[in-house]
N, C-alpha and C positions, 0 to 999 in steps of 0.2 A: 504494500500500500504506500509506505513511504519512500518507497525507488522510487516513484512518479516525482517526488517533490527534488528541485534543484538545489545541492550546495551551495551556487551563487547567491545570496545575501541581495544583489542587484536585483535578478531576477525577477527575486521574490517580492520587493520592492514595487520595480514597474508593473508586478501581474494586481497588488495590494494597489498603485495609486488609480489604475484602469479600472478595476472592482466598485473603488468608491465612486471616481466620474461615473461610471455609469448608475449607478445608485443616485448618486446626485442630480443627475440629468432628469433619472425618473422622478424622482420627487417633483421636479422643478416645472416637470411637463404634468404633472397629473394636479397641483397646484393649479396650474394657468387652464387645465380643461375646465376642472372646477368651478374657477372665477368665470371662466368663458360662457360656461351653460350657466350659469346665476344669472348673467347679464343677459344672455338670448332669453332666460323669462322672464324679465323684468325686475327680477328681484333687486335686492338690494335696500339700502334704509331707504 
């Protein structure tokens, strides 16, 4: 199981800061759909 994972320290790095972008992107995109369809129905105060 753990032969998959690389020695390199870098690696492991760049695959952890790609993980989180995309994490964060999703958030960020399902945030603004959210807001988007509130506002196609009028909502809001």
């Amino acid at each position: 199981m753990f032969d998959l994972l690389p020695d390199d320290p870098v690696i492991i790095a760049i695959v952890l800061i790609l993980l989180s972008l995309i994490f964060f992107t999703y958030l960020l995109l399902r945030r603004t759909i959210l807001e988007f369809r509130d506002g196609m129905r009028g909502g809001g105060r």
